[in-house]
N, C-alpha and C positions, 0 to 999 in steps of 0.2 A: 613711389614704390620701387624697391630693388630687384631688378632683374637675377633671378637665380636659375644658374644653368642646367641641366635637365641631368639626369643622370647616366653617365655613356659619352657625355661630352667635358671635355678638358680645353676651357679655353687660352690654358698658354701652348697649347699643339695644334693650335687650329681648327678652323672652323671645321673641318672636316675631320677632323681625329675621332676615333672611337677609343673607349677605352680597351683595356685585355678583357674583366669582364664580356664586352659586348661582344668582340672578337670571338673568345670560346662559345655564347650562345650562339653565335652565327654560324659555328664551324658544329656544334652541336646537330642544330638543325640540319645545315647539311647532312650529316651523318642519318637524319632520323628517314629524311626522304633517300638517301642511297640505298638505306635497307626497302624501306617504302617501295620503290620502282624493282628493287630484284624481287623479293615477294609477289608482285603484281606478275613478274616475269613467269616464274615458277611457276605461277596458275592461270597464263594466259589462256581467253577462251579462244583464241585463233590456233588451234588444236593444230593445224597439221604444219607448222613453223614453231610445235612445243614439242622437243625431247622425247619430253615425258608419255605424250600420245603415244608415240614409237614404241615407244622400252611396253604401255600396256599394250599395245596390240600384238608385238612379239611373243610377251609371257603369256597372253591371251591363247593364241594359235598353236604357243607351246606345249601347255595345259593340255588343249584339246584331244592334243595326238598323241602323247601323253597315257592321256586316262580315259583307256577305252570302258566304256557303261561303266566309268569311274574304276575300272578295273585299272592300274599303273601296267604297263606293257612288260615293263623286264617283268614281269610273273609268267608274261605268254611266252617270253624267249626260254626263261628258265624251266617250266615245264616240258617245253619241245625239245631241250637239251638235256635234261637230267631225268625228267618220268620222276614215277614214283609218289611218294610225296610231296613233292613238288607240283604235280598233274593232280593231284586229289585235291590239294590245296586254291587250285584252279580253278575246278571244276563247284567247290562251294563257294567260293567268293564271287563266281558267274552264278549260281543259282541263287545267292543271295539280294545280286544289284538287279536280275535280273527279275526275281520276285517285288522288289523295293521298288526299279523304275514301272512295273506294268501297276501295280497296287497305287501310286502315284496318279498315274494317268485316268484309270477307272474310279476315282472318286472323284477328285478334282483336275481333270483334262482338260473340260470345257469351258470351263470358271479359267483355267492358267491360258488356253490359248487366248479365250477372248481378250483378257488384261495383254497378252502378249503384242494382241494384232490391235486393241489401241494405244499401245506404247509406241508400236514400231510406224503407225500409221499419224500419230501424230507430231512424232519425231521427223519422220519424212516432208509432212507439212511445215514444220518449224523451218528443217534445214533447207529444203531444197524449192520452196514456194516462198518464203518469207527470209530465206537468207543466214538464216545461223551458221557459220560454220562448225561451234560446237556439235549440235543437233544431227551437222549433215555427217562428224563425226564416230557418235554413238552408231549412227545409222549402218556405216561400215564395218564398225563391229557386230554389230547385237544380229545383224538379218543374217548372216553369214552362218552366228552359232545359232541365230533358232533352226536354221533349216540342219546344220551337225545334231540337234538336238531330236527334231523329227526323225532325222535319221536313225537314233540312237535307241526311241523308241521301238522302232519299224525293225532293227535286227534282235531288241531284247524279245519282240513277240515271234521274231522267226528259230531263236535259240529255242525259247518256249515249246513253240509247236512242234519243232523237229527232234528237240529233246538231244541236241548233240555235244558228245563229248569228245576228249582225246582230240585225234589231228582233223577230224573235222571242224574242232569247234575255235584248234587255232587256226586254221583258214579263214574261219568267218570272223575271227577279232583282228586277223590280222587282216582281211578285205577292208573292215568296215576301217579300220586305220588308216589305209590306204588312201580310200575314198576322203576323208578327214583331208588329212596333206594335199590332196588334189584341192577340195573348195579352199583351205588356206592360204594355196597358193595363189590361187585365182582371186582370193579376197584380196593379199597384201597388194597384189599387182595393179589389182585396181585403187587399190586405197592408196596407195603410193602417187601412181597417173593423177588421179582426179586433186590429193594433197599437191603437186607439184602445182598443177596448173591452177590450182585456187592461190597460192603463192606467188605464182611469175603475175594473174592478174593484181595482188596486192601490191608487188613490185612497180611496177607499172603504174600505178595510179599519180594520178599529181598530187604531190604534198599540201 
């Protein structure tokens, strides 16, 4: 029987020669795992050594302070500066979110908190009992804006009750603003601390 050499090998180049064919599949394949391991990069679940965590907890917190009872703030500056229609303008897009978030809350409040508080309660367990750092991730964001979110409730029923407009009622959107920027700072600071040092201990570890 004659021996016939395989395809990929040349035996006047040596036992070891590959062909070019073999060559571009091999540099192919390279190519399929470099994309391979940056994809994998992109969406690592070690959240606080990913970019991308950052960029959303920044636009997150941004959001927040942002858009008061989903009211956008330059309406409360422009109102306090120019009156008029501008303040009228104000005053019903406050009565509108303000109607929208309590109508929200009185039907289904109880039914969103409870989903809310086993979200947050079992994400707590994932991340910080069982180890996820994803998990412990979410958890830095999401407890931060429920409690922004409480809040948000708790000033749409005191608008409500007190029934106020004009410059009172930009004190109170620009309080409850305030208050916003105060937990986000307080969130990023910690989320930052606690990201670092889940980092330096992954550093650390023996390979």
């Amino acid at each position: 029987m004659l021996f016939k050499p395989s395809q990929g090998w040349n035996p006047s180049r040596g036992a070891g020669s590959i062909t070019p064919s073999a060559e571009k599949t091999a540099r192919a394949r390279g190519q399929e795992l470099d994309w391979t391991v940056l994809i994998f990069d992109l969406i690592d679940l070690r959240s606080f050594s990913n970019l991308w965590y950052w960029i959303a907890l920044a636009v997150a917190w941004s959001s927040a302070s942002h858009w008061v009872l989903g009211i956008p703030y330059d309406m409360v500056l422009r109102a306090r500066r120019v009156g008029g229609q501008a303040e009228q303008d104000l005053t019903d897009i406050t009565r509108v979110n303000v109607s929208r978030i309590l109508y929200i809350v009185d039907e289904a409040g109880v039914i969103l908190l409870a989903l809310l508080a086993f979200a947050v309660t079992t994400l707590i367990l994932t991340g910080f009992v069982y180890g996820s750092e994803f998990a412990q991730a979410l958890v830095l964001i999401l407890l931060p804006l429920s409690i922004v979110g409480m809040m948000s409730v708790a000033t749409a029923r005191k608008i409500r009750h007190s029934g106020e407009a004009g410059e009172a009622l930009h004190r109170r959107l620009a309080l409850h603003r305030i208050t916003v920027q105060v937990i986000g700072m307080i969130s990023i600071f910690v989320t930052a601390f606690w990201g670092m040092l889940q980092n330096f201990n992954i550093s650390i570890l023996p390979g």
